[in-house]
C-alpha positions, 0 to 999 in steps of 0.5 A, a space after each residue: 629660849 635662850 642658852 647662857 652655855 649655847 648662844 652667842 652673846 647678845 643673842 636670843 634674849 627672851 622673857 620666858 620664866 616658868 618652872 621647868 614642870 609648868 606644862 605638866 603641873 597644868 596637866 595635873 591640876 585640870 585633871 584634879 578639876 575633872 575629878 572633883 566636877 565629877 563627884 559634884 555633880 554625882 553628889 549633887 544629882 544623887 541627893 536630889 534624887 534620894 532626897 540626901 539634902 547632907 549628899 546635896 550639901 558636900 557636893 556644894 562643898 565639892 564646887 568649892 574645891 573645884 573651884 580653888 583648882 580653877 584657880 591655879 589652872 587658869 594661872 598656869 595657862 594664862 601664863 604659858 599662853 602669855 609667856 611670850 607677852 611683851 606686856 609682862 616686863 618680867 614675863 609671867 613666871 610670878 602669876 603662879 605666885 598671884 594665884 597662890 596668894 589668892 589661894 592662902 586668902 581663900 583657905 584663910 577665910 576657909 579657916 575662919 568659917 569652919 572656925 566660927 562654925 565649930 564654936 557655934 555647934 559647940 556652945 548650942 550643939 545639933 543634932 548629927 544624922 550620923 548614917 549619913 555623915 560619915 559615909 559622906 566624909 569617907 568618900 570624900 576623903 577617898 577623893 582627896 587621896 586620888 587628887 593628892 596622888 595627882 597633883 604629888 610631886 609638882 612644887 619642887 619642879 621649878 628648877 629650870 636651864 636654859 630660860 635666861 639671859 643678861 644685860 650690862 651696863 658700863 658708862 653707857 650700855 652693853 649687853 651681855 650674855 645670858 643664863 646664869 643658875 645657882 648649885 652647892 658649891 662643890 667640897 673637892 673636885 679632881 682632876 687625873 693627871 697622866 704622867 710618864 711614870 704614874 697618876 697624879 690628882 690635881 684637885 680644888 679643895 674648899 671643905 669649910 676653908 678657902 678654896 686651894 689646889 691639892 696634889 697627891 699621888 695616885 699611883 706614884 709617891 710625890 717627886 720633891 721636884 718644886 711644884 706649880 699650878 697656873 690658872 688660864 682663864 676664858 679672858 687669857 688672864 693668867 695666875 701662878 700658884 706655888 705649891 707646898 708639902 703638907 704631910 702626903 700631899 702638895 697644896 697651894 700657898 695663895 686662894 684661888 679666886 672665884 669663879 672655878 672655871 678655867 684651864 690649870 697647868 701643872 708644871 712638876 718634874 720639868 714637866 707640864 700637864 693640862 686639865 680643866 675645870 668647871 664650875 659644879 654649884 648646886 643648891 642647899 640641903 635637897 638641891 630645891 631651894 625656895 627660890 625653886 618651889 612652884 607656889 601655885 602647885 603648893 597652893 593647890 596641894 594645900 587646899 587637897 590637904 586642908 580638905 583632906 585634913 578636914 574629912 579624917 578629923 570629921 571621920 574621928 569626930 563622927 565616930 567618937 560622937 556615935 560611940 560615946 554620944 560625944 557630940 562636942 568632938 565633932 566641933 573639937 575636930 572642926 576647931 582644930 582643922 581651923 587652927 591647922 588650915 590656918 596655919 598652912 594659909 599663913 605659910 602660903 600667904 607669907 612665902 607669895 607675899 614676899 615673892 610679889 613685893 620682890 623680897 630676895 628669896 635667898 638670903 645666902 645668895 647675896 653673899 655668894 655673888 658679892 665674893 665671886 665678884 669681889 676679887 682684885 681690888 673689885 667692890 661690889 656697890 650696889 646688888 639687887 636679886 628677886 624672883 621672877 618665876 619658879 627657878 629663876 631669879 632676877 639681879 641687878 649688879 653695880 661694880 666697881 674695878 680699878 681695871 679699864 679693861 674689866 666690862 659687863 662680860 667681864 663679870 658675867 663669867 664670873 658669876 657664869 656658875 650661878 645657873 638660877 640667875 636668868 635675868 642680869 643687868 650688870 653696871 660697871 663704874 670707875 673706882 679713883 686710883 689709889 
């Protein structure tokens, strides 16, 4: 697959667009299906045998959940099989996001069952063989903790380098380079600076302001020398930045235009010194942005939760209902499973659903792309982003520069820091003179 970081440009362009953990959440979800065929066909033989027809009843209910774990493996091998499928304009990184909308529909219709079973049971109440329903509902409750255990941990695997590349478009077409990702923009990065007489501190600092250079003695109080930093780009474009005092340290009178990523020259005391930055992004908050979230894995930690949900407020109610002859706490218990089942399936439905009508699934993004874009006079004209599987997002671009010499490639390095974008078209059109 191809490297933004590692492979020439134009090289290596590939469709493969599955979550960095898709291999080992096949694994966990076919194992759940091992575990929940067992105990069905345990049950199933063991109430037959013992003539439980409640034994015979939950491991017809243990189909069913396998039967939802089906789901989700079979999109997982369908999709890793089919990764490379030139069919699949978009590769298959959104059958994860298929098969988890089909799930949200199942737990709906789950919700509503169990719902109208409840009112039902509780308007003309039945009689309960307690001795065997509870016992029941502990058992499977015990499974759906081992599946929980199994499948834990595998929706925010999504976050993936390295499947990506782009394509440009000016006045014609070109094709650009690959591999683009998005991360939190950094606060404050520093660079030490070795000089004869001591240690200087080079650093970018954008703490809820512009980004600007800082320089601060380390080991050394600041010469009163003038100062300047000047910015070498990957394009050979140069900018100067004078530096001023504030307070301990000296910090430059102009932004610095995005991306972060280039060679800065510190000239001070006749002297000049050189270090380079990078470019350090990471997402929001825990560093998984929705973008990220491996749908079909949360699909089925769902249903193992809705399921699992179900057996403890069954235990509840059983026990209530035998110890004060409650029988409506058994159909309450059921009332509210639906009511929570209901609300994970809508959440689920939502989230898939606009993942399959390409809804941007960042809203915070758009506007980070439009400002490392718009510099220099530059407008961005037009800015489509979708997802196309777990950790990697789609963008079309429209760019407008007074620059002759600005390309695809141009804007491409710019937006190199954004390492979630792994499918870019960029066109560049000629804005009239001013």
């Amino acid at each position: 697959m191809s490297n933004f970081y590692d492979t020439p440009f134009g090289i290596g362009h590939d469709h493969v667009f599955l979550g960095a953990g898709h291999e080992k959440n096949e694994r966990k979800t076919w194992a759940v299906i091992v575990l929940c065929t067992l105990m069905m066909a345990a049950e199933i033989i063991g109430g037959s045998m013992f003539g439980s027809l409640a034994l015979v009843a939950d491991g017809l209910h243990m189909s069913t959940h396998a039967g939802a774990m089906l789901i989700a493996a079979l999109a997982y091998t369908y999709a890793r099989r089919h990764a490379n499928d030139s069919r699949f304009v978009f590769g298959t990184g959104k059958l994860g996001d298929l098969a988890g909308f089909t799930s949200a529909i199942i737990l709906a219709m789950i919700a509503l069952l169990i719902g109208y079973e409840a009112v039902v049971r509780f308007l003309s109440p039945v009689p309960i063989h307690f001795s065997e329903a509870i016992p029941i509902a502990v058992v499977g409750l015990l499974v759906n903790i081992a599946s929980a255990w199994l499948l834990s941990g595998g929706d925010h695997d999504g976050h993936s380098h390295g499947h990506s590349h782009h394509h440009g478009h000016a006045h014609g077409h070109d094709h650009g380079p690959a591999g683009l990702g998005d991360k939190h923009a950094h606060g404050k990065e520093v660079q030490h600076i070795n000089a004869p007489a001591g240690v200087f501190a080079l650093s970018i600092f954008e703490d809820d302001v512009p980004p600007v250079f800082r320089l601060a003695g380390e080991t050394i109080p600041l010469p009163s020398d003038v100062a300047t930093v000047t910015t070498i780009r990957p394009d050979g474009s140069r900018q100067e930045f004078l530096m001023v005092r504030k307070a301990n340290y000296l910090e430059s009178t102009t932004e610095i235009p995005e991306p972060h990523a280039f060679t800065a020259v510190l000239g001070i005391g006749g002297q000049e010194y050189s270090v380079a930055f990078e470019e350090h992004e990471h997402d929001h908050a825990d560093g998984h942005g929705a973008h990220h979230r491996d749908h079909n894995m949360r699909a089925a930690y769902v249903h193992v939760l809705a399921d699992a949900a179900i057996s403890v407020l069954a235990i509840i109610g059983l026990l209530l209902a035998k110890t004060f002859g409650w029988l409506w706490m058994d159909p309450l218990a059921g009332i509210v499973g639906a009511l929570v089942i209901a609300n994970w399936a809508y959440g689920l439905m939502r989230d898939t659903g606009g993942i399959l009508v390409d809804m941007t699934p960042d809203k915070q993004i758009g506007g980070r792309i439009k400002t490392a874009l718009e510099t220099d006079g530059d407008a961005l004209l037009d800015l489509h982003v979708w997802r196309i599987g777990p950790g990697h997002l789609g963008v079309v671009v429209s760019v407008g520069t007074r620059q002759a010499h600005r390309g695809p490639q141009f804007y491409h390095e710019r937006l190199r820091r954004f390492q979630a974008l792994s499918h870019v078209t960029i066109e560049v059109h000629s804005l009239p003179t001013k």
